[in-house]
C-alpha positions, 0 to 999 in steps of 0.5 A: 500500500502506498504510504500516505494512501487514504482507506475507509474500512467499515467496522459496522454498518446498521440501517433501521427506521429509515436511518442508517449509521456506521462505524469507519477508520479512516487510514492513512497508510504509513503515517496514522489513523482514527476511527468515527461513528456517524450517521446519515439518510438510509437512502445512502449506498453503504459506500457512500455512507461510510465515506459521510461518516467518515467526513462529519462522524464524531471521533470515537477514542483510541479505546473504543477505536481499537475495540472495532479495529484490534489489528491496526499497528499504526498510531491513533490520531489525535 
């Protein structure tokens, strides 16, 4: 993967009552990441969902965000 590269991974994604909400990290391949939780109109492809939460969702901790993503060795964003 190239170093600086941008990649969104989805580590849960829900759609009920005409909502839909995920959880991503946003990686950037040598350097760091950080994980948010978010949610938008279900109308949204999950894809497209997952790169809005990714934009406006709420930053979750460096916990929680390993809680979702165990397997990530980078340093979490601050």
């Amino acid at each position: 993967m190239q170093i600086g590269k941008r990649e969104i991974l989805q580590a849960r994604y829900f759609n009920a009552n005409y909502y839909a909400c995920a959880v991503v990290a946003v990686i950037t391949h040598g350097v760091d990441w950080a994980v948010y939780m978010g949610g938008c109109d279900y109308k949204l492809p999950w894809k497209e969902a997952n790169e809005f939460v990714a934009e406006y969702g709420c930053k979750l901790s460096a916990e929680d965000a390993r809680y979702f993503f165990p397997d990530i060795k980078l340093p979490y964003r601050s």
